[in-house]
C-alpha positions in Angstrom: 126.5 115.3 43.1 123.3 114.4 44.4 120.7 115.8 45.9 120.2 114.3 49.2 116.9 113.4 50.6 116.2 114.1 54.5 114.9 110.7 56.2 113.4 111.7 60.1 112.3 108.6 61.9 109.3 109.2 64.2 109.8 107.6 66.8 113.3 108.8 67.5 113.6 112.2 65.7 116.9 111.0 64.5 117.8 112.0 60.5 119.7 110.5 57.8 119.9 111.9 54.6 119.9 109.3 51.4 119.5 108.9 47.4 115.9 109.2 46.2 116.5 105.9 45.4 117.0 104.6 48.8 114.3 107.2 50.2 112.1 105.1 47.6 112.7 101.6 49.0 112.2 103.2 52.4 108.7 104.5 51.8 108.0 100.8 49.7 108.8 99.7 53.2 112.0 97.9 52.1 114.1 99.6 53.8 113.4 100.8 57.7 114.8 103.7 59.7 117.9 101.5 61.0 118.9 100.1 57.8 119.3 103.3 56.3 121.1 104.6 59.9 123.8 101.4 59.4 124.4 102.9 56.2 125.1 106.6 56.8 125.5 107.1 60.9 129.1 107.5 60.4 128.9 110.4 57.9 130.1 113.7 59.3 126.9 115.5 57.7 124.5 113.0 59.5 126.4 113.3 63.1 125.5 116.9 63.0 122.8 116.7 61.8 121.6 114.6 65.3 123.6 116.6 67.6 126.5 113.8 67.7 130.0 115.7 67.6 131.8 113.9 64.8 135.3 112.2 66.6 
């Protein structure tokens, strides 16, 4: 089980949570807002988490 990291991005005010590990190659700038939204946009936690009711 891991602790997951909460990931807002600015512009949108969308979230995603991620593994300190990923939330690290975001803030090294090797990862951006979308890439870690590809990833995880489909998880149930992250759809309510943006308002988006889960199909």
């Amino acid at each position: 089980m891991f602790t997951p990291i909460i990931v807002t991005d600015k512009e949108t005010g969308r979230k995603v949570h991620c593994t300190i590990f990923e939330a690290e190659l975001f803030k090294s700038g090797f990862f951006t807002f979308n890439d870690l939204w590809e990833i995880y946009k489909d998880d149930f936690t992250v759809q309510l988490m943006n308002g988006i009711t889960p199909a």
